[in-house]
Gaussian input, Z-matrix of N, CA and C with variables (Angstrom, degrees):
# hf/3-21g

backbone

0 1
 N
 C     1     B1
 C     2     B2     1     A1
 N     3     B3     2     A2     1     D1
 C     4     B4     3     A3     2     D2
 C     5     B5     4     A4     3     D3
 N     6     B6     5     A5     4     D4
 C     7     B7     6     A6     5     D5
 C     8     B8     7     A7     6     D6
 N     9     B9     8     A8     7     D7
 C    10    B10     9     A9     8     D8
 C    11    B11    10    A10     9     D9
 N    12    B12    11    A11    10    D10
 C    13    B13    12    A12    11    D11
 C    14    B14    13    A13    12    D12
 N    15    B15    14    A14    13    D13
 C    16    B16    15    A15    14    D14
 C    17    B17    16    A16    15    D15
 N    18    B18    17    A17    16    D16
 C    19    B19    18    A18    17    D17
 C    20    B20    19    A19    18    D18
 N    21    B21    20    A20    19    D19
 C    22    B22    21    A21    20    D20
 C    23    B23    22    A22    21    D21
 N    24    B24    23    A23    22    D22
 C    25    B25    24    A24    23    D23
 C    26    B26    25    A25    24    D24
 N    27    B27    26    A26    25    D25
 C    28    B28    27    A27    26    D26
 C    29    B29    28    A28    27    D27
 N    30    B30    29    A29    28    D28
 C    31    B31    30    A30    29    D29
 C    32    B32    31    A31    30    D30
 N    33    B33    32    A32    31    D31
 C    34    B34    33    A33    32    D32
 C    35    B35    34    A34    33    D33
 N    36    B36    35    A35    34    D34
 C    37    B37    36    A36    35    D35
 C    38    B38    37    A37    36    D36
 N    39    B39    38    A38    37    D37
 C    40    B40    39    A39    38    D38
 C    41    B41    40    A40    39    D39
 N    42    B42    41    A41    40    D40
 C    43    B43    42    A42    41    D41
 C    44    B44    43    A43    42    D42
 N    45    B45    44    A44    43    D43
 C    46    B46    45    A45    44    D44
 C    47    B47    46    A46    45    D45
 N    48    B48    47    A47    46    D46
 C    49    B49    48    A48    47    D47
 C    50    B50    49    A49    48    D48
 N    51    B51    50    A50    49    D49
 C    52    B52    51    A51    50    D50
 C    53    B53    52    A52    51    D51
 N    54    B54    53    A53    52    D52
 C    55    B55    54    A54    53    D53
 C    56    B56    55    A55    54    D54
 N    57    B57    56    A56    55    D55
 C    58    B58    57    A57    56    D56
 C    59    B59    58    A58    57    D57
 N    60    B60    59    A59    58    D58
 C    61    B61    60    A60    59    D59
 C    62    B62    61    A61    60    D60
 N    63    B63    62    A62    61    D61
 C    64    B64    63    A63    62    D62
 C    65    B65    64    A64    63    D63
 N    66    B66    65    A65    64    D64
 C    67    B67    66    A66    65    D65
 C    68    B68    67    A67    66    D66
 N    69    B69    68    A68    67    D67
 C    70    B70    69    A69    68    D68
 C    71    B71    70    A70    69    D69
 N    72    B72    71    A71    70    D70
 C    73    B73    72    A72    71    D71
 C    74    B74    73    A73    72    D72
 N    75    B75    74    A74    73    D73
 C    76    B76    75    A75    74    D74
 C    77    B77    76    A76    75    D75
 N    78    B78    77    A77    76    D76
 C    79    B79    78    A78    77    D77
 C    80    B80    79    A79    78    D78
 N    81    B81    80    A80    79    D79
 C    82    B82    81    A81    80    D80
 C    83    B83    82    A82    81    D81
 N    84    B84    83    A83    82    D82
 C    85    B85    84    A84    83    D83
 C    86    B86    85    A85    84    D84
 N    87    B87    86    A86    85    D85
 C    88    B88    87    A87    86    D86
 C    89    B89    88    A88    87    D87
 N    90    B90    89    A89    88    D88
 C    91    B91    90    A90    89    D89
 C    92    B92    91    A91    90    D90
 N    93    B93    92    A92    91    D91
 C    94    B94    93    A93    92    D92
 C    95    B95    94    A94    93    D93
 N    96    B96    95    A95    94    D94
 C    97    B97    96    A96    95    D95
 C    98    B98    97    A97    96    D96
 N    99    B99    98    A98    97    D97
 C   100   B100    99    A99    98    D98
 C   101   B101   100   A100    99    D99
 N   102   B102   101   A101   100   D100
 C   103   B103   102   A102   101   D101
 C   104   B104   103   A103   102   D102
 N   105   B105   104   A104   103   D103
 C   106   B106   105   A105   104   D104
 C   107   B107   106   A106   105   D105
 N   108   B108   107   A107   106   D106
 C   109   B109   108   A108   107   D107
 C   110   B110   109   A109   108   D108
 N   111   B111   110   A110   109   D109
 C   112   B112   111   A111   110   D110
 C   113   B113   112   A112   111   D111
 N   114   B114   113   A113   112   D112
 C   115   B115   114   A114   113   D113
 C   116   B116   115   A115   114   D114
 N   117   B117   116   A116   115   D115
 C   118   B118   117   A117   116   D116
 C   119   B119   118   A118   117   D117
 N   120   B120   119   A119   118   D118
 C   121   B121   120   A120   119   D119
 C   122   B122   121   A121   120   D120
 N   123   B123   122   A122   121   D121
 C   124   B124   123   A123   122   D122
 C   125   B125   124   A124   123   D123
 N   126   B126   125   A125   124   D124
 C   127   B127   126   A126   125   D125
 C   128   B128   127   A127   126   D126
 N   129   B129   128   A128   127   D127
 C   130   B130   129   A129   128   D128
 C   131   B131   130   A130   129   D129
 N   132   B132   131   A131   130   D130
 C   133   B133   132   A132   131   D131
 C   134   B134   133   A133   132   D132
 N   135   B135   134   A134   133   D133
 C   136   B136   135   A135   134   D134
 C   137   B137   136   A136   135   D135
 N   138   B138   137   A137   136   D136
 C   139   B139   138   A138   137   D137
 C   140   B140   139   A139   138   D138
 N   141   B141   140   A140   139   D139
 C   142   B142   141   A141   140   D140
 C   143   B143   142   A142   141   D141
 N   144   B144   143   A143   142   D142
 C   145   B145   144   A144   143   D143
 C   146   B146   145   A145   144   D144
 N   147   B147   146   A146   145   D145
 C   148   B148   147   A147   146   D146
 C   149   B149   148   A148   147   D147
 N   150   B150   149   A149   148   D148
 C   151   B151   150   A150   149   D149
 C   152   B152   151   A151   150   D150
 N   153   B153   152   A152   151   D151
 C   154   B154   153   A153   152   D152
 C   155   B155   154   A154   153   D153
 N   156   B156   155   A155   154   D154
 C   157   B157   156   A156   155   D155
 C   158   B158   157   A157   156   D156
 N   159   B159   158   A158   157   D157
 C   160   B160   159   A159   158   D158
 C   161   B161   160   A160   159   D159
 N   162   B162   161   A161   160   D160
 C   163   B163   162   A162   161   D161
 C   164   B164   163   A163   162   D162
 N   165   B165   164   A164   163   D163
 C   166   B166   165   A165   164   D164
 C   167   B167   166   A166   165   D165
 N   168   B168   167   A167   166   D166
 C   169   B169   168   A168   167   D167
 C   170   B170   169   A169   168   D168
 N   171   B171   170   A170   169   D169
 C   172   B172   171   A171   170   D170
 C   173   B173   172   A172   171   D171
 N   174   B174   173   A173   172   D172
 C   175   B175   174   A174   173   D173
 C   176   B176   175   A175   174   D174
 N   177   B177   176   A176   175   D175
 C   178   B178   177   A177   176   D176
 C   179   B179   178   A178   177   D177
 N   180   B180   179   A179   178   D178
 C   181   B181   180   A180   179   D179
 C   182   B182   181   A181   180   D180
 N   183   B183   182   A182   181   D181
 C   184   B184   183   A183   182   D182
 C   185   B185   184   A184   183   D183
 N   186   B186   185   A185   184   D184
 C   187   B187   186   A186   185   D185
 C   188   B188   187   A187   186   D186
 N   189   B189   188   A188   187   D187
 C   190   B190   189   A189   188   D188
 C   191   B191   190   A190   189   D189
 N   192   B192   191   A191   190   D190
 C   193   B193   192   A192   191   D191
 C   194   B194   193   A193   192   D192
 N   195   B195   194   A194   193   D193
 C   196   B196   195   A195   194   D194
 C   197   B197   196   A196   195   D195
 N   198   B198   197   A197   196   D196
 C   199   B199   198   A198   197   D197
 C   200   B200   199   A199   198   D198
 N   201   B201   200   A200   199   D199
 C   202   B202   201   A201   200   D200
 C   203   B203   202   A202   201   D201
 N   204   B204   203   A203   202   D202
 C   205   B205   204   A204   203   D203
 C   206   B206   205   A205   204   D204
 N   207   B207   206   A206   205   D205
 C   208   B208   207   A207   206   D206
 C   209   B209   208   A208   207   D207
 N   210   B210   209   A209   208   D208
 C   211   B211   210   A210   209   D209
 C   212   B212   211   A211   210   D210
 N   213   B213   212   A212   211   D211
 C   214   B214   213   A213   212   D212
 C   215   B215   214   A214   213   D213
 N   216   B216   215   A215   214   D214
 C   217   B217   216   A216   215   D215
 C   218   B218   217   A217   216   D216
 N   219   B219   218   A218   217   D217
 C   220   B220   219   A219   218   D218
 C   221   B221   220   A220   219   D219
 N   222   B222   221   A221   220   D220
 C   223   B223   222   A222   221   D221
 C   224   B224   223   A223   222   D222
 N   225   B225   224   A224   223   D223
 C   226   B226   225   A225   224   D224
 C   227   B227   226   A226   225   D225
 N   228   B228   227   A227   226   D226
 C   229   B229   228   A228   227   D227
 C   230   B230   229   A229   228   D228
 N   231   B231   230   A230   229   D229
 C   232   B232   231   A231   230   D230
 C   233   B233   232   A232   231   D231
 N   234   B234   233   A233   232   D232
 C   235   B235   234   A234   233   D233
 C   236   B236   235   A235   234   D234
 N   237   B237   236   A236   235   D235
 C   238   B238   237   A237   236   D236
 C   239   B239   238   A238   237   D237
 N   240   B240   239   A239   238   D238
 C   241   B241   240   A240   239   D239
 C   242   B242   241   A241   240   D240
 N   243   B243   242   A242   241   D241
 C   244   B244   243   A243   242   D242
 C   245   B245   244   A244   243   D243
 N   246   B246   245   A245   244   D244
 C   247   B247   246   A246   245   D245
 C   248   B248   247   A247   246   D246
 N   249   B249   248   A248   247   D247
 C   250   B250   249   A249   248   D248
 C   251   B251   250   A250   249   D249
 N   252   B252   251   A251   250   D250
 C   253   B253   252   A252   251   D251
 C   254   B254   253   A253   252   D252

   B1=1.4459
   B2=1.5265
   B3=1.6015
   B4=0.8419
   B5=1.0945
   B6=1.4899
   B7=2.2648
   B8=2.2051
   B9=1.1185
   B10=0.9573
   B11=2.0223
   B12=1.3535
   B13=1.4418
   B14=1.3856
   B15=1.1483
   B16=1.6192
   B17=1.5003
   B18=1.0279
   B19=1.3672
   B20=1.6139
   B21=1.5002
   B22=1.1353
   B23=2.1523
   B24=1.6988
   B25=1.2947
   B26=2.1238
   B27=1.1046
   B28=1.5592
   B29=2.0718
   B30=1.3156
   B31=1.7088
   B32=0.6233
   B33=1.4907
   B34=1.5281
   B35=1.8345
   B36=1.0150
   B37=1.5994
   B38=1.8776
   B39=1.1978
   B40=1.2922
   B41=1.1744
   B42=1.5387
   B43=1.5405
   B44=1.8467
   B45=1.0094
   B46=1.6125
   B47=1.4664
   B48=1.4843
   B49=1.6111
   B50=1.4047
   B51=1.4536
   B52=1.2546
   B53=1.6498
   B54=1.5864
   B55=1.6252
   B56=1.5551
   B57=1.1716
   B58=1.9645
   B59=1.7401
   B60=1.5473
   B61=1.1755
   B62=1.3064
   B63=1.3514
   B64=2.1007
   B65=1.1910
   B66=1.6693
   B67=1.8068
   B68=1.2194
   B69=1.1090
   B70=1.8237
   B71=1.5569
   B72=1.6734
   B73=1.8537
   B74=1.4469
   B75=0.9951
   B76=1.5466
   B77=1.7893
   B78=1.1778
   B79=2.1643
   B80=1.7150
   B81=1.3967
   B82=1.8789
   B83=1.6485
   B84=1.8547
   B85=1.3557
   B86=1.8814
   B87=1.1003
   B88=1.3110
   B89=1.6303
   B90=1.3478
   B91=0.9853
   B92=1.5544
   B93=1.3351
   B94=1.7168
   B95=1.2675
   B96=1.3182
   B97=1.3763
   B98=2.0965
   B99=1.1234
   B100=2.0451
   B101=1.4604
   B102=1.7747
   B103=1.1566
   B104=1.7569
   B105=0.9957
   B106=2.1965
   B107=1.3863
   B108=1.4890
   B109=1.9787
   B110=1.3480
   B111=1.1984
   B112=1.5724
   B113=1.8522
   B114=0.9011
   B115=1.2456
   B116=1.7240
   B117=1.3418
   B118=1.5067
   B119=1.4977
   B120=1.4192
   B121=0.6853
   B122=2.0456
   B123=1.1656
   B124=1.5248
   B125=1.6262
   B126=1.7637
   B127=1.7856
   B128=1.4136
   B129=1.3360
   B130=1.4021
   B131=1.7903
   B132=1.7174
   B133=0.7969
   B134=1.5715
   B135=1.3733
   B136=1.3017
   B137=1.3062
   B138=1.6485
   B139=0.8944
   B140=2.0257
   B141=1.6074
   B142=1.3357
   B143=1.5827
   B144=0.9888
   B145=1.5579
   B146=1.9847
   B147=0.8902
   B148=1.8590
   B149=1.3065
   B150=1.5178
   B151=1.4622
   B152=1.5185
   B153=1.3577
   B154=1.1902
   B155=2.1006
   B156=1.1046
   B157=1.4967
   B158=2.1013
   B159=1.5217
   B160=1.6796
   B161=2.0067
   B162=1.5093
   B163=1.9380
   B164=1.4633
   B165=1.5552
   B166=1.0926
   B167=1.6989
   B168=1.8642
   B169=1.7320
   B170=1.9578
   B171=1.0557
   B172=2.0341
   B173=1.0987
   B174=1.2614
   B175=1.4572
   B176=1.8856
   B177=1.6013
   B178=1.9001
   B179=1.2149
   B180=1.2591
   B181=1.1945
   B182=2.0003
   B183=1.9925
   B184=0.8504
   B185=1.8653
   B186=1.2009
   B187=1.6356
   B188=1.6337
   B189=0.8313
   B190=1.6075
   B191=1.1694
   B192=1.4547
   B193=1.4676
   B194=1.3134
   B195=1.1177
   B196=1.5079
   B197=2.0712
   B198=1.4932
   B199=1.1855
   B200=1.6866
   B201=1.0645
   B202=1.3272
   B203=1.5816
   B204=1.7675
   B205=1.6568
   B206=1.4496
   B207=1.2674
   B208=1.6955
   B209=1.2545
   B210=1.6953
   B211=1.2773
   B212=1.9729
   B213=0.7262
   B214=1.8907
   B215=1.7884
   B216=1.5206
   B217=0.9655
   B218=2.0726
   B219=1.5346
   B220=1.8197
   B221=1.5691
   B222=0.9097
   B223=1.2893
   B224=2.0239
   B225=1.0756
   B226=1.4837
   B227=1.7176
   B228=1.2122
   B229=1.3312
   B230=1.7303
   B231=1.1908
   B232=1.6681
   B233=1.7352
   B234=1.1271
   B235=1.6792
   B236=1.2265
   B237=1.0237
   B238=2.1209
   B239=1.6461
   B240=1.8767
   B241=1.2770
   B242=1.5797
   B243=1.4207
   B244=1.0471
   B245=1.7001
   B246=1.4880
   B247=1.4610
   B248=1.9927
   B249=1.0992
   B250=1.5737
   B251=1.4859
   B252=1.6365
   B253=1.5534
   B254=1.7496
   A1=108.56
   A2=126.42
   A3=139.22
   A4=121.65
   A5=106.44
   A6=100.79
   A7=91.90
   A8=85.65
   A9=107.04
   A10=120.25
   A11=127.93
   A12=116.52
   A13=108.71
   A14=119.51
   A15=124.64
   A16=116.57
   A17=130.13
   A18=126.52
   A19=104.26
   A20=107.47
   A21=103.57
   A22=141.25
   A23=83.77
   A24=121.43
   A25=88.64
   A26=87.93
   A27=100.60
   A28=102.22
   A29=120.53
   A30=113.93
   A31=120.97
   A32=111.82
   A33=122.40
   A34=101.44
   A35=95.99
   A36=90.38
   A37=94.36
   A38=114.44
   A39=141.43
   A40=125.64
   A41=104.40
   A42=134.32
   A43=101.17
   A44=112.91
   A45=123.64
   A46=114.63
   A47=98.25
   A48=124.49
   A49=91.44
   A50=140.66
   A51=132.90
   A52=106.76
   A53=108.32
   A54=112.27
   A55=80.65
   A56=89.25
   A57=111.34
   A58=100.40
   A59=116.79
   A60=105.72
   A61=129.87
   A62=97.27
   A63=110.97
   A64=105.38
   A65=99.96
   A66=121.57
   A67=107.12
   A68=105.38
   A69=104.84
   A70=103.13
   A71=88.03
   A72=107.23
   A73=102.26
   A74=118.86
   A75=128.76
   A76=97.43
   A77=93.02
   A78=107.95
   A79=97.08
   A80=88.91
   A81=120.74
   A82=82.39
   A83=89.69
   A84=111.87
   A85=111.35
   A86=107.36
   A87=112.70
   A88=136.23
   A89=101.89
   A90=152.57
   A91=124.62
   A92=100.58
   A93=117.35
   A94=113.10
   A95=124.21
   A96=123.36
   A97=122.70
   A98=83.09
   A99=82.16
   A100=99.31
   A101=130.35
   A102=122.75
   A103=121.49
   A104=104.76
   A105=116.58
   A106=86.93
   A107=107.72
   A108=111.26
   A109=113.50
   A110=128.27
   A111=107.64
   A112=111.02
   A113=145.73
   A114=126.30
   A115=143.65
   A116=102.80
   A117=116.09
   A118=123.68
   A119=126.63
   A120=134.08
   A121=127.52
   A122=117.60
   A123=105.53
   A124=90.77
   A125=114.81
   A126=106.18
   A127=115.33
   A128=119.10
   A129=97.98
   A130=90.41
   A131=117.20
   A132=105.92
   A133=158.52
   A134=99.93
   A135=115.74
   A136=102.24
   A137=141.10
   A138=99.44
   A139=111.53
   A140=119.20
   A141=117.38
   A142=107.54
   A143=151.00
   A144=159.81
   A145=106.53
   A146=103.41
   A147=98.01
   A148=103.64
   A149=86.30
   A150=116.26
   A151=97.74
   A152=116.27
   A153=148.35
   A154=112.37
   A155=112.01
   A156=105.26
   A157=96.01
   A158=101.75
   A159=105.94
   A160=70.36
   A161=72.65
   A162=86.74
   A163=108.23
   A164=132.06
   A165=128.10
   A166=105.35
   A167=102.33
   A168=82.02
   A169=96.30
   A170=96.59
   A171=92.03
   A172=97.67
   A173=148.33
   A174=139.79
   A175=92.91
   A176=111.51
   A177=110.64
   A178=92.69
   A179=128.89
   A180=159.24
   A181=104.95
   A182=101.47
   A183=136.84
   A184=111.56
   A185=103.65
   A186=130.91
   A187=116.37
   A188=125.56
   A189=138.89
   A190=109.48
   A191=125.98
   A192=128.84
   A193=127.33
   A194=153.79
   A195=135.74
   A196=90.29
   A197=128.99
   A198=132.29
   A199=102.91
   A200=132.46
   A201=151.75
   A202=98.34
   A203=106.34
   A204=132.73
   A205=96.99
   A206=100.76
   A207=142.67
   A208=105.59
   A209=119.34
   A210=101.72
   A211=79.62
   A212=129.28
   A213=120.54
   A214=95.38
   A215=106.63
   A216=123.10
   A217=112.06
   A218=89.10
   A219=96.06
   A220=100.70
   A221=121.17
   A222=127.54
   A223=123.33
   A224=104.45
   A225=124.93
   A226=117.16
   A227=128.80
   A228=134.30
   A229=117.09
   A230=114.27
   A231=108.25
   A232=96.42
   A233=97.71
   A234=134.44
   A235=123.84
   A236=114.16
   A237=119.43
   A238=97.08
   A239=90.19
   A240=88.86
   A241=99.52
   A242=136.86
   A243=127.80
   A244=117.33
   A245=93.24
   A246=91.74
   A247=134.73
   A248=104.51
   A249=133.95
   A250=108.41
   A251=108.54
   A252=125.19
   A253=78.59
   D1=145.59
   D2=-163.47
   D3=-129.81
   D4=115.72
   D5=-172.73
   D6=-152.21
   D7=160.71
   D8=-169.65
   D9=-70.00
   D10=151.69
   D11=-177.18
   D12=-139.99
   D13=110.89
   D14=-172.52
   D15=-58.17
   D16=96.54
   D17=-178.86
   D18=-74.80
   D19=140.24
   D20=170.94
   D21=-54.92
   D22=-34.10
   D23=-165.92
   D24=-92.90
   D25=-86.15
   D26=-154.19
   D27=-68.34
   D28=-17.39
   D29=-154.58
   D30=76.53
   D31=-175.01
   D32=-148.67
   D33=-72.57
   D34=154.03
   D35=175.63
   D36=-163.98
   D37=171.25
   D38=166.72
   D39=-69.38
   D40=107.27
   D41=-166.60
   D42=-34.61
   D43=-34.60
   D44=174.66
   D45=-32.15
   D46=-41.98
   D47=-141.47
   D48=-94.08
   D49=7.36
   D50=177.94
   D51=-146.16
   D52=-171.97
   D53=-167.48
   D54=-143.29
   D55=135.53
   D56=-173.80
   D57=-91.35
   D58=112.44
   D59=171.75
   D60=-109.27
   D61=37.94
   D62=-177.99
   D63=85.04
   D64=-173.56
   D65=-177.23
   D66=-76.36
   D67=136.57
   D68=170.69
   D69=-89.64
   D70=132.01
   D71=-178.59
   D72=-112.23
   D73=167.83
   D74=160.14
   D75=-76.63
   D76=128.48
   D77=174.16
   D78=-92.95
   D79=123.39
   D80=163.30
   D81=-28.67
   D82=153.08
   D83=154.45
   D84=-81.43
   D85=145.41
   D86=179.77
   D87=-28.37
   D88=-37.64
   D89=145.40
   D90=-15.58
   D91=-58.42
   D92=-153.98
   D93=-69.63
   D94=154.12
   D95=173.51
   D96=-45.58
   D97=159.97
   D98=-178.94
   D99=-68.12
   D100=-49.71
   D101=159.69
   D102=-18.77
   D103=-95.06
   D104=157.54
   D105=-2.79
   D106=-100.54
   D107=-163.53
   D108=-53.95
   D109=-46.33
   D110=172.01
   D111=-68.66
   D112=-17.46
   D113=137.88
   D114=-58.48
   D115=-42.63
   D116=137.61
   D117=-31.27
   D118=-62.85
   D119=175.10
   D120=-70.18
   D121=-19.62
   D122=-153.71
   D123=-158.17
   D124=5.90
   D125=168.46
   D126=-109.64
   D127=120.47
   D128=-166.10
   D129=-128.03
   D130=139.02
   D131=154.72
   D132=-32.60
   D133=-57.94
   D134=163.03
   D135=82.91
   D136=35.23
   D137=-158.63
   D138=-110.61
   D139=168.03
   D140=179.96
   D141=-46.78
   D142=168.72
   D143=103.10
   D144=133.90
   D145=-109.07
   D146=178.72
   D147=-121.02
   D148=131.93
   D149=-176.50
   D150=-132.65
   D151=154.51
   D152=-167.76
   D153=-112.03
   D154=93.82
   D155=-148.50
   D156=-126.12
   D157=176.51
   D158=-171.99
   D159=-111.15
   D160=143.79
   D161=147.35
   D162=-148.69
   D163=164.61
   D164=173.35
   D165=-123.42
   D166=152.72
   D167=-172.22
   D168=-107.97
   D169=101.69
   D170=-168.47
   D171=-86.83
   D172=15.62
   D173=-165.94
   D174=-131.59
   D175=-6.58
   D176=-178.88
   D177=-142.82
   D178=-138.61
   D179=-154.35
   D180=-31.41
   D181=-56.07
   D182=176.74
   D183=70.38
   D184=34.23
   D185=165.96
   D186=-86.39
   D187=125.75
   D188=147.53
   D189=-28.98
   D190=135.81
   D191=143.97
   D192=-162.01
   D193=-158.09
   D194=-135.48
   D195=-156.78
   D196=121.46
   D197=-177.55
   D198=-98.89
   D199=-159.99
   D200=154.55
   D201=-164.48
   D202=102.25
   D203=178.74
   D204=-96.60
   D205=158.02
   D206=143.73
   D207=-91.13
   D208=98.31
   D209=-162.07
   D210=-101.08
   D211=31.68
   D212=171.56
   D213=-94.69
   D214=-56.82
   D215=-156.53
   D216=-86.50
   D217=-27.43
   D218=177.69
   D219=77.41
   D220=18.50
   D221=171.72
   D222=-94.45
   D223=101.20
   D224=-177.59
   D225=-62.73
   D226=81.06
   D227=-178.27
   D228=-64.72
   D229=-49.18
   D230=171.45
   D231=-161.14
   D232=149.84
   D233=-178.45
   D234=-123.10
   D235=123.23
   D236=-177.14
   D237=-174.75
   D238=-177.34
   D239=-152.73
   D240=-98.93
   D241=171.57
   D242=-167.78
   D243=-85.90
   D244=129.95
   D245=-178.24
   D246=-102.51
   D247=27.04
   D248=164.33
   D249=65.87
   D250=38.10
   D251=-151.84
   D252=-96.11

């Protein structure tokens, strides 16, 4: 299925045109147990409705940035770049 992903830099362009890199979580303090990072690492919600996700655009800009999807619907609500919140 095919829908569109607002790049911050370049616009909207075709979901094709990038590599989906999951939900953005808050990352363990350095610190944290291997439990923490292997959950960090490999638990992902998954869940239906808006999610907050990384995409990269490797086919433009080829920058990182942070969406808020409709992942039922594939529908992209706002795009920017990540702000380490």
């Amino acid at each position: 299925m095919s829908f569109l992903v607002p790049c911050p830099q370049c616009g909207p362009r075709d979901v094709y045109e990038f590599r989906f890199g999951g939900e953005t979580l808050r990352r363990p303090s350095p610190d944290a147990t291997p439990l923490v990072w292997t959950n960090y690492r490999y638990m992902r919600v998954n869940r239906d409705g808006n999610a907050r996700e990384w995409w990269f655009h490797r086919l433009g800009c080829r920058r990182w940035f942070v969406t808020e999807r409709d992942t039922v619907r594939n529908v992209v609500s706002a795009s920017g770049w990540a702000t380490g919140d």
